[in-house]
PDB file as gemmi writes it, atoms N, CA and C in Angstrom:
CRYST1    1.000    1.000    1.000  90.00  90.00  90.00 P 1                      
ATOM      1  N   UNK A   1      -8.820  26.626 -20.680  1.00  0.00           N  
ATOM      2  CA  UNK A   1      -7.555  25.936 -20.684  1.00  0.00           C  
ATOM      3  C   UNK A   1      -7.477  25.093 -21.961  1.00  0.00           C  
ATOM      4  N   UNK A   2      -6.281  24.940 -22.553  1.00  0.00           N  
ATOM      5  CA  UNK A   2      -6.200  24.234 -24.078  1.00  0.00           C  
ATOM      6  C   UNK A   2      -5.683  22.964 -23.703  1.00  0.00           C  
ATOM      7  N   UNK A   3      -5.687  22.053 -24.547  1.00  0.00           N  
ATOM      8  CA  UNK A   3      -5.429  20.607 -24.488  1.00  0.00           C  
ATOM      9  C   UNK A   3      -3.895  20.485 -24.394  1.00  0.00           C  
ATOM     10  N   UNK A   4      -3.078  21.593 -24.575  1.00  0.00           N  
ATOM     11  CA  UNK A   4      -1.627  21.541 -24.371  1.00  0.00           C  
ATOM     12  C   UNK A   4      -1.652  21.607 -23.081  1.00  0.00           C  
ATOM     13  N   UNK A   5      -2.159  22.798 -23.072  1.00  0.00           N  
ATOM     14  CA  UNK A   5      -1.805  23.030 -21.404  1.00  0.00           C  
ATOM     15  C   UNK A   5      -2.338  22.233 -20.054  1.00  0.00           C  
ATOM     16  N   UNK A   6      -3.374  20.879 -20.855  1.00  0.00           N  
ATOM     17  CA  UNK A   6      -4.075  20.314 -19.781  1.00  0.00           C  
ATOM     18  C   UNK A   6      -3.345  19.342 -19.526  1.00  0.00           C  
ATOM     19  N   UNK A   7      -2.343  18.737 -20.985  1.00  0.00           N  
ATOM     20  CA  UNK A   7      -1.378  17.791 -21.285  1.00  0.00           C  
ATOM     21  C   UNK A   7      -0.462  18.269 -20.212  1.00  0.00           C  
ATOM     22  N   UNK A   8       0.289  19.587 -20.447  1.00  0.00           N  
ATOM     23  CA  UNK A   8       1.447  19.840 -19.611  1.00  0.00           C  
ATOM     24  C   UNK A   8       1.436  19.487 -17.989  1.00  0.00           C  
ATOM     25  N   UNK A   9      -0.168  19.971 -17.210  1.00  0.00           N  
ATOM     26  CA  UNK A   9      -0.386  20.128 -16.048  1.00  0.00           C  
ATOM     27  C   UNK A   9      -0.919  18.586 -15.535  1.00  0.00           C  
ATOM     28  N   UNK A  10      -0.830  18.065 -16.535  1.00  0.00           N  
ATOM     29  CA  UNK A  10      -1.549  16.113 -16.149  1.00  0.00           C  
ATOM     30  C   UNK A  10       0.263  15.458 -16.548  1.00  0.00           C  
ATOM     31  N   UNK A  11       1.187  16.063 -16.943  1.00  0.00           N  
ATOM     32  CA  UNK A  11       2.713  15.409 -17.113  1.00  0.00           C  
ATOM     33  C   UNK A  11       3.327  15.873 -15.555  1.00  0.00           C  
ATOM     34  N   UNK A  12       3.153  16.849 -14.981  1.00  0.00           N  
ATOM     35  CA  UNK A  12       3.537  17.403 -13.806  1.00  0.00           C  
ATOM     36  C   UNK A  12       3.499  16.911 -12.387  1.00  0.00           C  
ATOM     37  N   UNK A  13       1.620  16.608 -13.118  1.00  0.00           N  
ATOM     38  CA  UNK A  13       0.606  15.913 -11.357  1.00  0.00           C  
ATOM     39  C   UNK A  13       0.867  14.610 -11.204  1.00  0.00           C  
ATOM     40  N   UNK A  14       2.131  13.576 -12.858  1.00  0.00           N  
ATOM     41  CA  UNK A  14       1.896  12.037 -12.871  1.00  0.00           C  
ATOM     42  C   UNK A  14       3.235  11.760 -11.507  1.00  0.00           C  
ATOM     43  N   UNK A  15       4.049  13.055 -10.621  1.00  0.00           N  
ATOM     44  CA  UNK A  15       4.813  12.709  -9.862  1.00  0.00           C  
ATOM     45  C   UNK A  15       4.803  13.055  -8.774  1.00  0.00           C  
ATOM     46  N   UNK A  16       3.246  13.859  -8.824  1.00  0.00           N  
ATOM     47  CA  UNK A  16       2.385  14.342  -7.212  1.00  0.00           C  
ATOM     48  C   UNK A  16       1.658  12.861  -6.375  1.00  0.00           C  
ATOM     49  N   UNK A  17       1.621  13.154  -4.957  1.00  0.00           N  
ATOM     50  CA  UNK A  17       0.927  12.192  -4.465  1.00  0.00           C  
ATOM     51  C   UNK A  17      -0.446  12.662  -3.646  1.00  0.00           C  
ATOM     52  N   UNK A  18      -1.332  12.296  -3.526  1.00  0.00           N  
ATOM     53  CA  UNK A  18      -2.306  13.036  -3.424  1.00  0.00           C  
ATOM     54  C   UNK A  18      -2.373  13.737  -1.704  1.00  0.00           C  
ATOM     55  N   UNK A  19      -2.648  14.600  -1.715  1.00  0.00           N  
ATOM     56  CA  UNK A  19      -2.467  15.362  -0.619  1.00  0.00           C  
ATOM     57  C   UNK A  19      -3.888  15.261   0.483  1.00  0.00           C  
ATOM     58  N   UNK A  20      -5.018  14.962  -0.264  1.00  0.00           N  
ATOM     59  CA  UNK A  20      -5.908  14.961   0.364  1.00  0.00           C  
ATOM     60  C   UNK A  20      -7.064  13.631   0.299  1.00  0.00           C  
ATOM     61  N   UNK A  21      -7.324  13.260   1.092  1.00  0.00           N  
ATOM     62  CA  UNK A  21      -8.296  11.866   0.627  1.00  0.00           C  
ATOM     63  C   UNK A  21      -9.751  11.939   0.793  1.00  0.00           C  
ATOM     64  N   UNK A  22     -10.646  11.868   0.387  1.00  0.00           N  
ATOM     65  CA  UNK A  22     -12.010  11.902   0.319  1.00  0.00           C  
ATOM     66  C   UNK A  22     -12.989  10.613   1.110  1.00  0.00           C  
ATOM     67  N   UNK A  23     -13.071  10.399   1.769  1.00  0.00           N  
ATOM     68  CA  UNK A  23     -13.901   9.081   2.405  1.00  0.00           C  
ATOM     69  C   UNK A  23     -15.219   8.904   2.125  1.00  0.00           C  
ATOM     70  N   UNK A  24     -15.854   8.189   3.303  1.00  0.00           N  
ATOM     71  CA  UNK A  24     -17.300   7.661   3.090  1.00  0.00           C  
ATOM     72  C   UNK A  24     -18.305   9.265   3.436  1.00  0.00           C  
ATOM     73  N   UNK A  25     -17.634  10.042   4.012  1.00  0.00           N  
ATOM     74  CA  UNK A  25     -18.815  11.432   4.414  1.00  0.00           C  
ATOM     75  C   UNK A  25     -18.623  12.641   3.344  1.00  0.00           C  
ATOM     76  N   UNK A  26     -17.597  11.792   2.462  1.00  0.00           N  
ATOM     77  CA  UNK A  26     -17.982  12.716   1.057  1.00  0.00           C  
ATOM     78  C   UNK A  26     -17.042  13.957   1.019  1.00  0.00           C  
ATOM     79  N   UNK A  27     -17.815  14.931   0.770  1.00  0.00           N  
ATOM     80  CA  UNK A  27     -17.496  16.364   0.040  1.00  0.00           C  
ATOM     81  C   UNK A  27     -17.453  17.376   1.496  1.00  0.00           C  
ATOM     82  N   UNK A  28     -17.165  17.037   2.095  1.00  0.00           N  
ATOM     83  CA  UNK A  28     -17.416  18.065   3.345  1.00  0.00           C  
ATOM     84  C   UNK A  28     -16.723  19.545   3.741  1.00  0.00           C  
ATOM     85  N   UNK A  29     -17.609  20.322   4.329  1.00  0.00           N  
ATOM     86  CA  UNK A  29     -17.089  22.012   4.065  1.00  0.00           C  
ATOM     87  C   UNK A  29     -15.814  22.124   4.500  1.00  0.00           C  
ATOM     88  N   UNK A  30     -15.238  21.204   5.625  1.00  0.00           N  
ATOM     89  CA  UNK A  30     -13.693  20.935   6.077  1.00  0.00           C  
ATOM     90  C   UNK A  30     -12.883  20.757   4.521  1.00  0.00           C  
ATOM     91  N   UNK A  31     -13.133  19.510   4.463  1.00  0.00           N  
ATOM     92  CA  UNK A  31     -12.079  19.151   2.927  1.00  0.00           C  
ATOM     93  C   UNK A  31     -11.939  20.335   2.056  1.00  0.00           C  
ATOM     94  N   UNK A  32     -13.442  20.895   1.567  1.00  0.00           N  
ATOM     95  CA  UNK A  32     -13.766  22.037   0.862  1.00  0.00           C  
ATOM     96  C   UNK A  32     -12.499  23.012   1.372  1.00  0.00           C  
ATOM     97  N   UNK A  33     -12.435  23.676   2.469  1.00  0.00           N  
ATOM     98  CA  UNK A  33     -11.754  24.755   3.073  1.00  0.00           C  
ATOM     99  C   UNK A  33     -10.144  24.473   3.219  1.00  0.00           C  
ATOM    100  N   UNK A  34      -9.900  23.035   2.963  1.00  0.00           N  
ATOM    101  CA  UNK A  34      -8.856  22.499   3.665  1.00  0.00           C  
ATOM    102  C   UNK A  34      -7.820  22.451   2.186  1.00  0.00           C  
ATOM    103  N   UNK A  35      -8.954  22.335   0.936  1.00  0.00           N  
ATOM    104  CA  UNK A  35      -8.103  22.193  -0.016  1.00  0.00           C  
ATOM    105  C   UNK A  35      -8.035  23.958  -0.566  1.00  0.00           C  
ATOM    106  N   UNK A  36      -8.880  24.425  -0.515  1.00  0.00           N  
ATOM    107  CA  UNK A  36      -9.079  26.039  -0.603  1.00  0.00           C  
ATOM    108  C   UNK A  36      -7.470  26.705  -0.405  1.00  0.00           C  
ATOM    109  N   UNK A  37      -7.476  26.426   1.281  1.00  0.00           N  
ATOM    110  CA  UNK A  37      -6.329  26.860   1.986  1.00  0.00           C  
ATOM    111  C   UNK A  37      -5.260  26.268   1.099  1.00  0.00           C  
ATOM    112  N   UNK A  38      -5.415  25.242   0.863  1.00  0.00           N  
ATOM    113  CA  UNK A  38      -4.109  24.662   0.031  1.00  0.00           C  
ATOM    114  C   UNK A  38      -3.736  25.091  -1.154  1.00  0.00           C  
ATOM    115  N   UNK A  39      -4.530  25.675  -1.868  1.00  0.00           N  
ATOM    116  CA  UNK A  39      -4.345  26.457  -3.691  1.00  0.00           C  
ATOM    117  C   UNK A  39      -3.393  28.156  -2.377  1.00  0.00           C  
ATOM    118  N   UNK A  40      -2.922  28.222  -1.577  1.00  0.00           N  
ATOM    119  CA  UNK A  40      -2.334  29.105  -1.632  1.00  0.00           C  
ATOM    120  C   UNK A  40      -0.937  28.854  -1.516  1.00  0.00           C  
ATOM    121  N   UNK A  41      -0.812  28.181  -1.124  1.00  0.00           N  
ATOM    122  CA  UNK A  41       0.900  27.767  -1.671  1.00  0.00           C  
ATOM    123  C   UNK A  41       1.241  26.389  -2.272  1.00  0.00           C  
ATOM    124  N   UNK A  42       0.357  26.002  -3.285  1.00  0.00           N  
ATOM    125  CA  UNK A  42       0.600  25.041  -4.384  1.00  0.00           C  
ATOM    126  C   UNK A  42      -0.405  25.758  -5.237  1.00  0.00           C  
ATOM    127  N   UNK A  43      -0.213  25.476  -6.834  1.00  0.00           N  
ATOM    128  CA  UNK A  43      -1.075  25.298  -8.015  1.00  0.00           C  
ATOM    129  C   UNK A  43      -1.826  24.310  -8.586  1.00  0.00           C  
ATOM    130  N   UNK A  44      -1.138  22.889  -8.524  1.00  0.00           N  
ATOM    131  CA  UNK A  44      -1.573  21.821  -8.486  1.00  0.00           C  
ATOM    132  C   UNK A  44      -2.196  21.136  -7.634  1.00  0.00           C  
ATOM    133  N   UNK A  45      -2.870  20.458  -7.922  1.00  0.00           N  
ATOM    134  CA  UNK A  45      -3.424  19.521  -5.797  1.00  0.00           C  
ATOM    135  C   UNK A  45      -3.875  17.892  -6.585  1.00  0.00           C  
ATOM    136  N   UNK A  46      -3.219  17.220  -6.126  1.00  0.00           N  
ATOM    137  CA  UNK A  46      -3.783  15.827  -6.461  1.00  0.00           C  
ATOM    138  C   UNK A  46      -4.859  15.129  -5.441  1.00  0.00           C  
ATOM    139  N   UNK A  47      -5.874  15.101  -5.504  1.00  0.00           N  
ATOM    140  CA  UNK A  47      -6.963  14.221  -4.155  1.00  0.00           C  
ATOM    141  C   UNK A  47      -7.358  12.926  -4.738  1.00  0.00           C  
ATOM    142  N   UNK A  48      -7.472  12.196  -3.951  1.00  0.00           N  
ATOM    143  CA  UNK A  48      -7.913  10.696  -3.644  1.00  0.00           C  
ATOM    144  C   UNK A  48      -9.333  10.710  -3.349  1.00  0.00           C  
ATOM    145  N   UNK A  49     -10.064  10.090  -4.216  1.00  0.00           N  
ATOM    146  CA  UNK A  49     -11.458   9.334  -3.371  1.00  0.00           C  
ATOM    147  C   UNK A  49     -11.353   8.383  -3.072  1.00  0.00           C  
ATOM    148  N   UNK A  50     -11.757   8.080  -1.801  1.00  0.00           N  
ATOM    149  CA  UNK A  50     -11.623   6.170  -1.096  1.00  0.00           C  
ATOM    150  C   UNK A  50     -12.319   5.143  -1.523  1.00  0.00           C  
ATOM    151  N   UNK A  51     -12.356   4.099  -1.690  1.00  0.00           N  
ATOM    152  CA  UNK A  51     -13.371   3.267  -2.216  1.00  0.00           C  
ATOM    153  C   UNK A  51     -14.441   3.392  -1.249  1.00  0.00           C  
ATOM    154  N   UNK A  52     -14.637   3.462  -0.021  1.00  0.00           N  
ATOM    155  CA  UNK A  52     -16.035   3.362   0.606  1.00  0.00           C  
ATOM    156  C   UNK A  52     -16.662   5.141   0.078  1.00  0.00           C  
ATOM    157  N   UNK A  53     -16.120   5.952  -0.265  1.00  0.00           N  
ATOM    158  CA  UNK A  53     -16.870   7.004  -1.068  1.00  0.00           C  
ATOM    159  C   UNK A  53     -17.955   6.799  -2.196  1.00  0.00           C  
ATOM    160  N   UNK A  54     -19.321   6.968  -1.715  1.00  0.00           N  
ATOM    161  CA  UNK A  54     -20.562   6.370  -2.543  1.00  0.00           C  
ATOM    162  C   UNK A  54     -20.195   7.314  -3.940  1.00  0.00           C  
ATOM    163  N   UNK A  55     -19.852   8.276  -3.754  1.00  0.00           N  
ATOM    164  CA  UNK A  55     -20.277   9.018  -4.853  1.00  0.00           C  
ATOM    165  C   UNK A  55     -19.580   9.319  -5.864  1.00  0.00           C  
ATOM    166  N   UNK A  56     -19.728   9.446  -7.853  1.00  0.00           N  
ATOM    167  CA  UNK A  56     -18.938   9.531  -8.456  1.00  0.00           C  
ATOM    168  C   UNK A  56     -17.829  10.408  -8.565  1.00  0.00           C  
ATOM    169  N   UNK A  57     -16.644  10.132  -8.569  1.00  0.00           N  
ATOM    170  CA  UNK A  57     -15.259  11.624  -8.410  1.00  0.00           C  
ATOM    171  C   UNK A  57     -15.657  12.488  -9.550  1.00  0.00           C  
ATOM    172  N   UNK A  58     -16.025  11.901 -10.669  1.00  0.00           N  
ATOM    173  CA  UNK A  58     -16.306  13.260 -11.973  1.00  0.00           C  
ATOM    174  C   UNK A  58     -16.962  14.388 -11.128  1.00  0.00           C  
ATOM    175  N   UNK A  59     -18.082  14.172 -10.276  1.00  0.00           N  
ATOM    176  CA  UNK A  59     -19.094  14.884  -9.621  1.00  0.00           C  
ATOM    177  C   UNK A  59     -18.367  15.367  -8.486  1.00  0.00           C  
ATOM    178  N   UNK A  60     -17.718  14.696  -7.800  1.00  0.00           N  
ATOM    179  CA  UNK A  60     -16.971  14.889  -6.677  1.00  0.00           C  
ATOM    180  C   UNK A  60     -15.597  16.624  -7.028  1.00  0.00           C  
ATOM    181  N   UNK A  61     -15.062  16.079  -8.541  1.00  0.00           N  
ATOM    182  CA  UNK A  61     -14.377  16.835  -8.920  1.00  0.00           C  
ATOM    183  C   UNK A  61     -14.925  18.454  -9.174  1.00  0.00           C  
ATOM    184  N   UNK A  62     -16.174  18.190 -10.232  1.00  0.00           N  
ATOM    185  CA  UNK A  62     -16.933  19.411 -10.694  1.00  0.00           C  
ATOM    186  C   UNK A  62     -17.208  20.617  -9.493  1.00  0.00           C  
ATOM    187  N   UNK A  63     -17.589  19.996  -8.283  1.00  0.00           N  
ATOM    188  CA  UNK A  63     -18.473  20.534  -6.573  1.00  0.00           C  
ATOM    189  C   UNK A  63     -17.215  21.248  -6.671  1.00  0.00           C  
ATOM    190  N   UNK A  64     -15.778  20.159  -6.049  1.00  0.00           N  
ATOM    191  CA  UNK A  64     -14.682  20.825  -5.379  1.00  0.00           C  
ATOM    192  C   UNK A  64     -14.393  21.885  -6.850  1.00  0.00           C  
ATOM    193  N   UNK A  65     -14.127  21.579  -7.253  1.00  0.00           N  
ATOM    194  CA  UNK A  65     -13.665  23.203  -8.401  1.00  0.00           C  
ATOM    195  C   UNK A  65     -14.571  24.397  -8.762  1.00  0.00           C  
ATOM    196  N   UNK A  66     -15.608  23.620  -8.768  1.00  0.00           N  
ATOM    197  CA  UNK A  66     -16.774  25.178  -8.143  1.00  0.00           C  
ATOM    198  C   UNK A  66     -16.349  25.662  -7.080  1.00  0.00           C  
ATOM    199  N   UNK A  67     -16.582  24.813  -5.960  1.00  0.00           N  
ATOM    200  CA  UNK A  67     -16.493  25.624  -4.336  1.00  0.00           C  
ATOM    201  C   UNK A  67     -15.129  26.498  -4.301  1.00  0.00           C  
ATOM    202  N   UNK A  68     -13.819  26.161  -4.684  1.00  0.00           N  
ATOM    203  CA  UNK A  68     -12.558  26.427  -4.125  1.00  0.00           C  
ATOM    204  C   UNK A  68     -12.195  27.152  -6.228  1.00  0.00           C  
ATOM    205  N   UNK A  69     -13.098  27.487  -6.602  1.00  0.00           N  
ATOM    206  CA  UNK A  69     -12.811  28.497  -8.352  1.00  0.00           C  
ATOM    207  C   UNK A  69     -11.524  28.068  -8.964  1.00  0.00           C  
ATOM    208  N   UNK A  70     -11.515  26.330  -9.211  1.00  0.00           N  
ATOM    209  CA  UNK A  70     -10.244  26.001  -9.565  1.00  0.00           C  
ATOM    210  C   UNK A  70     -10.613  25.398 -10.978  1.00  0.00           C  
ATOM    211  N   UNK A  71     -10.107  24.834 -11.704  1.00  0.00           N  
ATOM    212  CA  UNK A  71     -10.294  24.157 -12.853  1.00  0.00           C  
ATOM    213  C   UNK A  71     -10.012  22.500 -12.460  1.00  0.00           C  
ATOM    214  N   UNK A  72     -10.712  21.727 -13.606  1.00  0.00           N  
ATOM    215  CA  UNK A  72     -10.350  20.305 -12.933  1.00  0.00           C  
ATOM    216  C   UNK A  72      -9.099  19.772 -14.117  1.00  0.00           C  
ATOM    217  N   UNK A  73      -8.493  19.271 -14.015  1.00  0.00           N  
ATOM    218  CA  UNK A  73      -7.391  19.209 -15.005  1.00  0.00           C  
ATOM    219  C   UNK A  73      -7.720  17.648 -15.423  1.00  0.00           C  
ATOM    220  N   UNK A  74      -8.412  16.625 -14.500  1.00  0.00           N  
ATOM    221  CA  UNK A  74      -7.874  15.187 -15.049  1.00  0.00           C  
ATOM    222  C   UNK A  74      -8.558  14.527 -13.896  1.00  0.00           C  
ATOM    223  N   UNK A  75      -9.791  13.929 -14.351  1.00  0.00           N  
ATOM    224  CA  UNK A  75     -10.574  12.415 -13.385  1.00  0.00           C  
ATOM    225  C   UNK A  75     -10.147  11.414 -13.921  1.00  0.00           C  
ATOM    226  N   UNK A  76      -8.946  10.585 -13.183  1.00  0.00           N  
ATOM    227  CA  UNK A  76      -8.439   9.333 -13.609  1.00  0.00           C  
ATOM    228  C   UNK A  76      -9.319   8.544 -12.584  1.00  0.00           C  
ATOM    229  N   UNK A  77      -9.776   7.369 -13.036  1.00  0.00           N  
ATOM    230  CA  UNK A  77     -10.363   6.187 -11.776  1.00  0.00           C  
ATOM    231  C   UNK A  77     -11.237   7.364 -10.392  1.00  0.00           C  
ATOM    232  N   UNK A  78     -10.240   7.412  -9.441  1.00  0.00           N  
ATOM    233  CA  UNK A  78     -10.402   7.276  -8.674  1.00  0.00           C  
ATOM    234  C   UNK A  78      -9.509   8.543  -7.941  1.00  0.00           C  
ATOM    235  N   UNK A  79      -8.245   9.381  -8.566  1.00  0.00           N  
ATOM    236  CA  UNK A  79      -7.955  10.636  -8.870  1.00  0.00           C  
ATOM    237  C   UNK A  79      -7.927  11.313  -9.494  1.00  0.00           C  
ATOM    238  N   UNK A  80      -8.109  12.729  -8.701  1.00  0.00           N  
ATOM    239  CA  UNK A  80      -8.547  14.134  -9.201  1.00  0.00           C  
ATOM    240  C   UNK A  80      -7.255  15.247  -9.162  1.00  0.00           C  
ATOM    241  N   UNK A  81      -6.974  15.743 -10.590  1.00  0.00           N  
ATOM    242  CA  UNK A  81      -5.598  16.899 -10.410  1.00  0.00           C  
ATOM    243  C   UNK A  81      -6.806  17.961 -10.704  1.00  0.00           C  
ATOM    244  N   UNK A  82      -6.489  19.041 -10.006  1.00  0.00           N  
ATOM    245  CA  UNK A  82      -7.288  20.017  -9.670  1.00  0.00           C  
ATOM    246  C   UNK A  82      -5.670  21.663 -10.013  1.00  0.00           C  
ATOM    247  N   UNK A  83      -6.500  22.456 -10.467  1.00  0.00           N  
ATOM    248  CA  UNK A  83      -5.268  23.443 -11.011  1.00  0.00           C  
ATOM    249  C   UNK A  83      -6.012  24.696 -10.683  1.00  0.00           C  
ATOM    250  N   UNK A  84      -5.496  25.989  -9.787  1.00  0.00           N  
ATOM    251  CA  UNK A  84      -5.557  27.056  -9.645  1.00  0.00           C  
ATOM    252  C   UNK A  84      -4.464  27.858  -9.782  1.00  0.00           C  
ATOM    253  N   UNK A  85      -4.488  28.997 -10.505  1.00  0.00           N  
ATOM    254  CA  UNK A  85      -3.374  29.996 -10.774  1.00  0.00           C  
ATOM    255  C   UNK A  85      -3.589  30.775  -9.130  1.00  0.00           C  
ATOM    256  N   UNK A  86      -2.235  30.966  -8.699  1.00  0.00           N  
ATOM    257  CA  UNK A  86      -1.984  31.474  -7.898  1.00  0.00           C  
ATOM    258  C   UNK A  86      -1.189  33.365  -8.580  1.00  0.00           C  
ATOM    259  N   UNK A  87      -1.675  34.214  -8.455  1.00  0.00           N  
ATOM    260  CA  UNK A  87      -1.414  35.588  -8.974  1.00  0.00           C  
ATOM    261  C   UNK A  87      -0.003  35.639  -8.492  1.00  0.00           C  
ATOM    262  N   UNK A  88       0.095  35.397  -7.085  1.00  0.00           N  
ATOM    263  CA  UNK A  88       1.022  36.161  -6.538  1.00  0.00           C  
ATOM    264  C   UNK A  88       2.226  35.491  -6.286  1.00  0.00           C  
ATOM    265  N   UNK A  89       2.122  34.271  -6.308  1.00  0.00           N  
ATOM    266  CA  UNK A  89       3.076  33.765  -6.174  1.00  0.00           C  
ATOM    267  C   UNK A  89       3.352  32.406  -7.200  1.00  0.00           C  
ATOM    268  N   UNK A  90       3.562  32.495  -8.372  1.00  0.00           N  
ATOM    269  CA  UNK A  90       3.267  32.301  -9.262  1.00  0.00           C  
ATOM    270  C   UNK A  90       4.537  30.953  -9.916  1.00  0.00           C  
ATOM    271  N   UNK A  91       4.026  29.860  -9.558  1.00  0.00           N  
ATOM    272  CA  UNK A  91       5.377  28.810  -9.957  1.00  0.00           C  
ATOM    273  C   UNK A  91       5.205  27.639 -11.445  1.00  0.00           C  
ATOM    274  N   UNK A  92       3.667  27.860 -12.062  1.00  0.00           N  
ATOM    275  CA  UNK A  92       4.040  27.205 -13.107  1.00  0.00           C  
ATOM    276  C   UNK A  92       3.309  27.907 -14.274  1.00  0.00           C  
ATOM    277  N   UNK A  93       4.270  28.135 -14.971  1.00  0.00           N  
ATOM    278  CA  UNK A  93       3.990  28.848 -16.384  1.00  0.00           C  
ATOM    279  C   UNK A  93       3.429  27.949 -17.521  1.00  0.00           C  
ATOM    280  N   UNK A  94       2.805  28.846 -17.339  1.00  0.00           N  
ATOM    281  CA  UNK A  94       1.453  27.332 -19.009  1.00  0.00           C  
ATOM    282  C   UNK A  94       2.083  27.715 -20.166  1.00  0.00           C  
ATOM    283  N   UNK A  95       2.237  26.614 -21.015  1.00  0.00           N  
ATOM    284  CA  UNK A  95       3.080  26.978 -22.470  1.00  0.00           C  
ATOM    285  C   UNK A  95       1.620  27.749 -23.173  1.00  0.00           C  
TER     286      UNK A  95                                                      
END                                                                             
């Protein structure tokens, strides 16, 4: 992914609200599956880590975009924009 296109997809996610929140039990195969399921009818996904979450989101981010083959677009603080191309149903075009 190029720095335009990471620009474009971090101008998009600044009017998303995060869909999913991360707590104190972390990274769990639920959340994992829960955001999975979700790259099928969105491209974007904004998640929240909670403050009682021990563990760093950079790391938090890297796991979830391995597990669910997404790219990480943007670790601000404490949110994560997370970006998967959807083939088939296809709603945002990268410049």
């Amino acid at each position: 992914m190029t720095s335009k296109q990471r620009s474009y997809l971090k101008s998009l996610a600044n009017n998303l609200e995060p869909i999913f929140h991360i707590g104190k039990s972390s990274l769990t195969p639920e959340v994992t599956q829960a955001v999975s399921e979700a790259f099928h009818t969105r491209e974007l996904i904004k998640v929240s880590v909670l403050k009682n979450c021990l563990e760093d989101p950079k790391m938090i981010a890297d796991t979830l975009a391995g597990r669910t083959r997404s790219q990480v677009v943007q670790v601000i603080g404490k949110k994560i924009i997370l970006y998967k191309e959807n083939k088939d149903n296809k709603k945002i075009i990268l410049p």
